[in-house]
N, C-alpha and C positions, 0 to 999 in steps of 0.2 A: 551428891549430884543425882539427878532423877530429871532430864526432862525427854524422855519418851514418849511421855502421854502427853506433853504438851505441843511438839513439834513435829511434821513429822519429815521424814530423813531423805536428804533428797542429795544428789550429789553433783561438784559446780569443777568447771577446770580452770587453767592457767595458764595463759601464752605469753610472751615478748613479742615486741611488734620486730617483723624481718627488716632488714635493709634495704632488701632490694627487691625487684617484681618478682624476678623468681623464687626471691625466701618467699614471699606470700602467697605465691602462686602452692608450692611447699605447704605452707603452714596451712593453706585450707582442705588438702590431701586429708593430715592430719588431725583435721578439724572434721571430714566428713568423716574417717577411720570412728574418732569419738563419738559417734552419733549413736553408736550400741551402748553405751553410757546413760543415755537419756540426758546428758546436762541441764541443769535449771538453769544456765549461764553459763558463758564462757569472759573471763577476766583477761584485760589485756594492761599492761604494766606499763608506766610513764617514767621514765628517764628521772637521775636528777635533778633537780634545776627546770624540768620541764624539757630532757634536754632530746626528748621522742614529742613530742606532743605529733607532730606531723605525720610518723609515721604511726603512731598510734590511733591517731584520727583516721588515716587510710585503713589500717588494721580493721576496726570498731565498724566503719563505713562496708569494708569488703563481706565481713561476717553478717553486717544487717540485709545488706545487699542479697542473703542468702536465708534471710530469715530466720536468723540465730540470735538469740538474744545473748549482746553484746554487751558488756558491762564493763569499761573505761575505769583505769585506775586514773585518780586526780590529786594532785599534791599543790601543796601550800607556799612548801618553800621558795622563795624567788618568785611568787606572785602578786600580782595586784589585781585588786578587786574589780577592776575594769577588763582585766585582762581571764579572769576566771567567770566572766561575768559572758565575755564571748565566746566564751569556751560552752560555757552552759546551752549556752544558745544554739550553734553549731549541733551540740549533742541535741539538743528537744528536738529540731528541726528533722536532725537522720532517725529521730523514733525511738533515739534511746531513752529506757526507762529507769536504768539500775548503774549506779556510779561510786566505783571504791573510793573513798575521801577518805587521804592519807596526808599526816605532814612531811613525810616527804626530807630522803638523804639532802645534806647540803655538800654543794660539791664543792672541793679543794677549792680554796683561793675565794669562794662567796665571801661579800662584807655586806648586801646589804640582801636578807632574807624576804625582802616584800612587805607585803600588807600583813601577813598573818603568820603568827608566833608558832601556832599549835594546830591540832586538826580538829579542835571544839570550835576555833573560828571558821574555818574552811566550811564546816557543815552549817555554823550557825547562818550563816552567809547565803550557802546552796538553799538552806528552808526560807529565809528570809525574800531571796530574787527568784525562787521555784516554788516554793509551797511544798504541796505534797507527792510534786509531779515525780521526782526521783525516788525511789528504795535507793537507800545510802545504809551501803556496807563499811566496815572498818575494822581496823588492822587488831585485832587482839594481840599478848603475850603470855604464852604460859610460865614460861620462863624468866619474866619479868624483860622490857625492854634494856638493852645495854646500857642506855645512855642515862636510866634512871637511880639517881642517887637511892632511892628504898624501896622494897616491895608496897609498900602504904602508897606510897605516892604514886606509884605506875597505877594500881589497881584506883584509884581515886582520879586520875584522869582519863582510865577508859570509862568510868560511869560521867563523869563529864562529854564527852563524848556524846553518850547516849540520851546525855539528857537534852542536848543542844538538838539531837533529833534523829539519831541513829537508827536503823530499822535491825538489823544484825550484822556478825561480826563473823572476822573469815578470822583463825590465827595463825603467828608465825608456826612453818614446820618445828614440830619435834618426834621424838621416839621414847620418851618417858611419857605413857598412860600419866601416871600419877601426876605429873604436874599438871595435865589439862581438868582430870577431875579438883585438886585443890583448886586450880586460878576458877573454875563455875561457883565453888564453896563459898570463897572469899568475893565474890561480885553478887552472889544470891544473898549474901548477910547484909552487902550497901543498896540491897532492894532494887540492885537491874536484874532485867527478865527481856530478855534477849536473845535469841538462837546467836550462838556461840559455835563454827564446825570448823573442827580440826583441821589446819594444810597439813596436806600429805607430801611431802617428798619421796617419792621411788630412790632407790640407791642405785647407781650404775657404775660410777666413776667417785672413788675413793677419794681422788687426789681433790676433787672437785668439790665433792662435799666438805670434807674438809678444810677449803677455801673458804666456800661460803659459813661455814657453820661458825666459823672465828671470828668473820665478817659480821656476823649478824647477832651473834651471843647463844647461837644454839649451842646445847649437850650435846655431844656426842656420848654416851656411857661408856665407859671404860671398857667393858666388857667385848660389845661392840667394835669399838675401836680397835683393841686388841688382835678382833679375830680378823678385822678388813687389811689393815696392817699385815698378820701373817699371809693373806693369801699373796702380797708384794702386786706383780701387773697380771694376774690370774682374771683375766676382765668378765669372765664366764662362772669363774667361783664365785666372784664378789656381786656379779648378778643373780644368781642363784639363793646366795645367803641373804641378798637383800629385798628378794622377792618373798623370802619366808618371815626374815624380822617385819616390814613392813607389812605385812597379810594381816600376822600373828597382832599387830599394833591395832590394823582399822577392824578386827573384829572385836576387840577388847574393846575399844570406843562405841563402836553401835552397840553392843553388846548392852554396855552399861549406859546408853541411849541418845549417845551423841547425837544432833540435829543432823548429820550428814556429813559428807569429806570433800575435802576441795582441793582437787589433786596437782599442785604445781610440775607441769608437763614436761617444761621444757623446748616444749614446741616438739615435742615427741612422743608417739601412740603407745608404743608396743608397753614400755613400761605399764603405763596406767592401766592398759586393757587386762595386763596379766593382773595384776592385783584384783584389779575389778571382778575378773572372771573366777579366781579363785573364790572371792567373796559372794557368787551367784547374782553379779550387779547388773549382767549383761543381758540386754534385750534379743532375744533368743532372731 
């Protein structure tokens, strides 16, 4: 993996859209906290099923509103092409220019997923009724997605993906370096050349990652786990040690030339600021 001299390294965050005025009132606290970050973007995340669109469109709309380039995650599942179609429209209109095109969780009890199977249709779709109006990011795995029967075939349908007209790729959070530099190996041999940057998860709450990490097929390392484990509800230790595994993770990635990191927030500063600032990311 080598691509340092090709990209260069810039770093993007991650919000959930709030519930209600005061979460967003909140979240742009938050959002201006980040601004020592320098963000190329801020990513805001779309429900199952579509099942935020609304408040993500508020979300997307508050942050342009501020002159923040806002980048709308967009899923497939449970959509129709008339229906992604006004979605699109909506976004050109507020000036957005950058949209995560993902297929997207199907929720419990869904029987009938929409117009589009995959997120190669989703994009082929977005190029087809936008051109080249949108930078469309998408979902990488280093790890290989859960749901995929073989590493060949996950790794075969994120270069579909890109071929349909992807511009680069955010990935799922992990904590094993090595798997991010194999999964650029193995897409640099099917001849995609694509900025590729790592999601960063901050560690705060054990129990929580842990949820998610089951949820979604991440590693947790044994070792790791082990140690989060012994500290039991020590919420100070387990921030402590997760400020240093996580530091010790994005400097080994830039290091060895990652395009940049894209720090899944939370909808929360202090985390990411500390890492950041450890790393010298912060705008003085």
């Amino acid at each position: 993996m080598d691509t340092q001299r090709r990209y260069p390294q810039v770093c993007s965050c991650e919000f959930f859209p709030p519930h209600s005025e005061d979460g967003l009132q909140k979240l742009l606290v938050t959002s201006a906290e980040l601004d020592a970050l320098r963000p190329a973007f801020r990513s805001v995340t779309y429900g199952a099923g579509g099942s935020t669109r609304e408040r993500t469109f508020v979300t997307v709309t508050a942050l342009g509103g501020l002159g923040i380039d806002a980048a709308p995650h967009l899923t497939c599942v449970g959509s129709t092409r008339a229906g992604i179609a006004e979605i699109l429209e909506e976004y050109r209109v507020q000036g957005v220019r950058r949209i995560v095109a993902l297929r997207g969780d199907v929720p419990s009890g869904m029987r009938d997923i929409g117009d589009f199977r995959y997120a190669n249709e989703l994009i082929e779709f977005i190029r087809a009724s936008t051109g080249e109006h949108f930078h469309l990011e998408i979902a990488a795995y280093p790890e290989y997605h859960p749901q995929s029967s073989r590493p060949e075939r996950d790794l075969d349908n994120f270069a579909r993906k890109v071929q349909a007209g992807a511009n680069s790729a955010i990935t799922q959070y992990f904590y094993n370096a090595d798997a991010y530099f194999h999964f650029i190996d193995e897409i640099e041999a099917r001849g995609v050349d694509i900025p590729v940057v790592p999601g960063i998860m901050p560690i705060t709450n054990f129990t929580q990652l842990a949820r998610f990490s089951d949820a979604c097929g991440t590693e947790i390392p044994r070792w790791m786990r082990r140690q989060l484990e012994a500290y039991g509800e020590d919420r100070d230790a387990i921030r402590a040690f997760g400020l240093d595994v996580v530091t010790a993770l994005c400097e080994r990635l830039l290091a060895a030339g990652a395009p940049g990191l894209h720090f899944y927030t939370m909808n929360q500063s202090g985390p990411t600021l500390e890492i950041a600032s450890r790393l010298g990311l912060l705008q003085a």
